[in-house]
C-alpha positions in Angstrom: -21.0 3.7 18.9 -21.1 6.6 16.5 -21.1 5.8 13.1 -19.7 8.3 10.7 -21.6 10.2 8.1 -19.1 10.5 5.1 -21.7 12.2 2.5 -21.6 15.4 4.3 -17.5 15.8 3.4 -18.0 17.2 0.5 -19.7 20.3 2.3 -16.5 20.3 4.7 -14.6 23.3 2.4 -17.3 25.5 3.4 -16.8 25.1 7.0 -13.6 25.6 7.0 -14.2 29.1 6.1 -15.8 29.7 8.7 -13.5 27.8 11.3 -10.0 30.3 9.4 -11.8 32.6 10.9 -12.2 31.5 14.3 -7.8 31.0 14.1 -7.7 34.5 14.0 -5.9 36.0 16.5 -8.2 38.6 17.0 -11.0 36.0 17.9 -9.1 33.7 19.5 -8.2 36.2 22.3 -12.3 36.6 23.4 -11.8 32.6 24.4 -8.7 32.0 25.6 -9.0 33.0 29.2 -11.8 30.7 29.8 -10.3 28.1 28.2 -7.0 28.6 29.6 -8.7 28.2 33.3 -10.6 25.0 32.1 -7.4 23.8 29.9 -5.1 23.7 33.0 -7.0 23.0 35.8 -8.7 20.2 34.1 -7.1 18.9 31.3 -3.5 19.5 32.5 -2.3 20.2 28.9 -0.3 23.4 27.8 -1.2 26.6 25.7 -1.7 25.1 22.2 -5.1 23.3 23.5 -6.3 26.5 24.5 -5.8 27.7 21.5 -7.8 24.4 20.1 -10.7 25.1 22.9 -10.7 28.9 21.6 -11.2 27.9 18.1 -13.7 25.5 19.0 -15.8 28.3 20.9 -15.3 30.9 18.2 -16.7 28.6 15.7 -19.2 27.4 17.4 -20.5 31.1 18.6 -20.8 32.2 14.5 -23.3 28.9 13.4 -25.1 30.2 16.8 -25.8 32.6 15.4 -25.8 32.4 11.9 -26.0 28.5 11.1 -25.9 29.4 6.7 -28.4 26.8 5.9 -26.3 23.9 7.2 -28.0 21.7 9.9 -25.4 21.0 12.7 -24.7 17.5 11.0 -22.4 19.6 8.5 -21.0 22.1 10.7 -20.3 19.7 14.0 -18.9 17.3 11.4 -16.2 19.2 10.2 -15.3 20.2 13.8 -15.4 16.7 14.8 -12.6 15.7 11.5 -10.7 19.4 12.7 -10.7 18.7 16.3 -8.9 14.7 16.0 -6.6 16.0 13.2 -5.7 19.2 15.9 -5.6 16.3 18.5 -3.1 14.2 16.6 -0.9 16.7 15.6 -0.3 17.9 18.9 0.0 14.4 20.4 0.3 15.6 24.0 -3.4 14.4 25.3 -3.4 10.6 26.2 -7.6 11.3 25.9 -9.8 11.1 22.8 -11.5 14.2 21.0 -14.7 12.7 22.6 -13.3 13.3 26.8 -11.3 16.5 25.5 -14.7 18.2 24.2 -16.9 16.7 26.6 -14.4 17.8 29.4 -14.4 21.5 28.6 -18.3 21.4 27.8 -19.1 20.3 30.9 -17.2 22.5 33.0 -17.8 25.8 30.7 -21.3 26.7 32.1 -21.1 30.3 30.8 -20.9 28.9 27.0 -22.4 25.2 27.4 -25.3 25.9 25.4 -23.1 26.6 22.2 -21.1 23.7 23.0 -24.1 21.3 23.6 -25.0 22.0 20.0 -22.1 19.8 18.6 -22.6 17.0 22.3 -22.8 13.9 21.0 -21.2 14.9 17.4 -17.6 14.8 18.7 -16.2 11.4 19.0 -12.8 10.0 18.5 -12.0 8.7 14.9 -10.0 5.7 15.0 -7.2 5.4 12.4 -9.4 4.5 9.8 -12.8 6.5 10.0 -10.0 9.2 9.9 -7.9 8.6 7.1 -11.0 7.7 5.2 -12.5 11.2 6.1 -9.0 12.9 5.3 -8.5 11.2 1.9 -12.2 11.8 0.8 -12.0 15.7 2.0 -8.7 16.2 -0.2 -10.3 14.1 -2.9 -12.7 16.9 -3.0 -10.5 19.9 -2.4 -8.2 19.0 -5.2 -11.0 18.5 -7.9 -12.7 21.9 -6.4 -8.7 23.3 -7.3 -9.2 21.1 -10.9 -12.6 22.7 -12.2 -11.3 25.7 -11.0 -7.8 25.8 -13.1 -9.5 24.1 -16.1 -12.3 26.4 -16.7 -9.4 29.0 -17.0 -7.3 29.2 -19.9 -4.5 30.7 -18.9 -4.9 27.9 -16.2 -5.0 25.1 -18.0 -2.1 23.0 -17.7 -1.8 23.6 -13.5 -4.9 22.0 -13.9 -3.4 18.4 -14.5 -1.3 18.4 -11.1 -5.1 18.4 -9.6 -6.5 15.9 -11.5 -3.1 13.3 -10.7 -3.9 14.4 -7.3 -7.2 13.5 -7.6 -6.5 9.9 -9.3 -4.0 9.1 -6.8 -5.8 9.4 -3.6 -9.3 7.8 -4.9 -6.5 4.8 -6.0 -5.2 5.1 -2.0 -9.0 3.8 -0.4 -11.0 2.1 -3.4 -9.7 -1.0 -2.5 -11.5 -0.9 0.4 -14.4 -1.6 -1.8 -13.9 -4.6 -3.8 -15.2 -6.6 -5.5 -18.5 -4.9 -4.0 -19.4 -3.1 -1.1 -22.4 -1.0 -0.3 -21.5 1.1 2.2 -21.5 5.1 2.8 -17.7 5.5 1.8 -18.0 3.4 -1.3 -21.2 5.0 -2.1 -19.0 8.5 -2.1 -16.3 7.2 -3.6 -19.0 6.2 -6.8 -20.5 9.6 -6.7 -16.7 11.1 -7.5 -15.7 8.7 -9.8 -19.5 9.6 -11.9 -18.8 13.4 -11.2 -15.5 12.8 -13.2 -16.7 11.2 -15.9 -20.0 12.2 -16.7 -19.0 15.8 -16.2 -16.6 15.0 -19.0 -13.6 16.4 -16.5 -11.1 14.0 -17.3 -11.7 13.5 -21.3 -12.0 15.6 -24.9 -10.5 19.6 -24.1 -9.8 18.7 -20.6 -8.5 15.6 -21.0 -5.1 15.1 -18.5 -2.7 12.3 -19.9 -0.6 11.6 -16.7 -3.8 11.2 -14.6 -4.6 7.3 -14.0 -8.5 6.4 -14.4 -10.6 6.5 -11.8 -11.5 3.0 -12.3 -14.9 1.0 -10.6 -14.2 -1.8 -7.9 -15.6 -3.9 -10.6 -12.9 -3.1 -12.7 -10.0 -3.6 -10.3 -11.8 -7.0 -9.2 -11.2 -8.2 -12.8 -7.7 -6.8 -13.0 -6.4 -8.2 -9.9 -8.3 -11.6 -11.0 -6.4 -11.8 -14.1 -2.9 -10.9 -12.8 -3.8 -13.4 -10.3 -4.4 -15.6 -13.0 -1.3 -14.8 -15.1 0.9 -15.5 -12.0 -1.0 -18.8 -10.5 -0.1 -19.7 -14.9 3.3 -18.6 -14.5 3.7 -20.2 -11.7 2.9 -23.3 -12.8 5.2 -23.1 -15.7 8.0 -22.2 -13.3 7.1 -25.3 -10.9 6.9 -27.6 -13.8 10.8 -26.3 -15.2 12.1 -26.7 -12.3 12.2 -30.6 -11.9 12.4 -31.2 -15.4 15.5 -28.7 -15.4 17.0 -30.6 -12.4 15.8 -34.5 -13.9 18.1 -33.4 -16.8 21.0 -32.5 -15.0 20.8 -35.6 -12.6 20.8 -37.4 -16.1 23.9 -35.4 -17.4 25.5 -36.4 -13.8 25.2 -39.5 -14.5 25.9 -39.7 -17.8 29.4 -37.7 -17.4 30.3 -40.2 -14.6 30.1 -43.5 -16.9 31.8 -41.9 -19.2 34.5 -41.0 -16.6 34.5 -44.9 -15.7 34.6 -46.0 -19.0 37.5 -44.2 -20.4 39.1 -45.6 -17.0 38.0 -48.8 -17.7 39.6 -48.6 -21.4 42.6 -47.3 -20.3 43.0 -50.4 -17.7 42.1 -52.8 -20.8 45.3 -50.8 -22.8 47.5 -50.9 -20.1 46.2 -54.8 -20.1 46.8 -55.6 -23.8 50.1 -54.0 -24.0 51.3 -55.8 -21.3 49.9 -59.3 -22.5 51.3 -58.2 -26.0 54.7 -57.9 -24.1 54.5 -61.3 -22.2 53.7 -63.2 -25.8 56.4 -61.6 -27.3 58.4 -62.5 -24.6 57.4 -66.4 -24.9 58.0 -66.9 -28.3 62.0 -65.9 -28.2 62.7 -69.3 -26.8 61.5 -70.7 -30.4 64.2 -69.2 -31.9 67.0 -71.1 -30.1 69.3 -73.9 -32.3 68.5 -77.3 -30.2 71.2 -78.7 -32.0 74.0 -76.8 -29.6 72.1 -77.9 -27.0 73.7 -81.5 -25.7 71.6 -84.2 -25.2 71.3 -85.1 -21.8 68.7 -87.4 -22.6 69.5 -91.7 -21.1 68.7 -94.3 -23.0 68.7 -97.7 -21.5 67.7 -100.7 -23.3 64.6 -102.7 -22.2 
């Protein structure tokens, strides 16, 4: 498997100079019969991958001849990150960059020793060796654009829209690196974040207020453990309210229902004492009756 080289992205802007001028029209057209033969018959795809195989050829053709100090690391590179973008915009090919280029390579005899210069440099990127590459390429186009603007006066203030730009995409893939990794996009990411800072880019005159800091994985790492922290506390307290919230209004529950029973209860004991108050008064009207009216109906025999 290929592994991917991302320390040579930051040389990618150069290239592309060189590839703009392989899209022209003008160029294009001293390709795109021979790839149109090869494109059809082999491939089966339409026009715009002709137009990708003619690109591919003209570019090729100018570091044949003229290479401008970069080894074919550099230059086959930046085809290989041009060649899947082209590849997943078009979304028509059901291949990879690695069968489309080795397709046309091999059945282009008349220009396969220009295209054996970059065999073995194109391979597919899979979703994340690309978006990697991508992010770290406009990482470095947007803080070519900042320098640029900032050295400028009259430039100044676009200046800030590149350095958010900047800050927003490093934040996009730095995760990928903490708490520590040692790896060739980490290493990259480290050599920006330094650039930055030790260049003083981002403080005193040219300091941007609405650009976030380009903070270490170290740093993150000991953000994200103390929000971790504060919410594994807060979480706690919140676990701990809960039950002692819902204890207390079990204990109100109950409480309201005595009370409920009680008042009952007393209101039973009312009902009880007026009527018993009733039934005495009742019993003691009798006592108020003359016995002397009443005849005496009482026998007397003698023993």
């Amino acid at each position: 498997m290929t592994k991917i080289e991302y320390n040579i992205v930051k040389i990618f802007s150069s290239c592309k100079t060189y590839l703009s001028i392989a899209e022209d029209p003008s160029v294009k057209k001293n390709y795109s019969d021979s790839c149109k033969s090869i494109i059809k018959t082999k491939l089966n795809l339409s026009d715009n991958y002709t137009d990708v195989c003619a690109v591919i050829k003209g570019y090729l053709t100018y570091f044949s001849i003229n290479p401008a100090g970069y080894n074919n690391n550099v230059y086959c590179g930046y085809l290989n990150y041009w060649l899947n973008e082209r590849l997943r915009k078009l979304n028509e090919y059901a291949g990879d960059a690695t069968t489309f280029y080795t397709t046309f390579s091999n059945n282009d005899n008349d220009f396969s020793t220009k295209l054996n210069m970059c065999q073995g440099k194109i391979f597919h990127l899979d979703v994340s060796e690309f978006n990697n590459t991508d992010v770290l390429y406009k990482i470095y186009e947007a803080f070519r654009e900042f320098k640029s603007k900032v050295r400028n006066t009259q430039n100044h203030n676009d200046s800030c829209k590149y350095a958010k730009e900047c800050s927003r995409l490093y934040k996009s893939i730095i995760n990928q690196c903490v708490p520590d990794k040692s790896n060739s996009l980490c290493d990259e990411l480290n050599i920006i974040r330094n650039e930055f800072y030790t260049g003083e880019w981002l403080i005193g005159k040219n300091i941007c207020m609405e650009a976030d800091p380009l903070l270490s994985p170290e740093e993150i790492h000991k953000k994200q453990l103390e929000h971790s922290i504060q919410r594994t506390s807060g979480g706690e307290e919140s676990s701990f309210l809960t039950p002692t919230i819902s204890f207390s209004m079990i204990i109100f529950g109950i409480v309201s229902v005595l009370i409920i029973l009680f008042k009952k209860k007393m209101k039973k004991l009312n009902l009880y004492d007026e009527y018993t108050s009733k039934l005495i008064e009742h019993n003691r009207e009798p006592s108020d009756v003359n016995f002397k009216n009443v005849p005496n109906q009482i026998s007397y025999h003698p023993i």
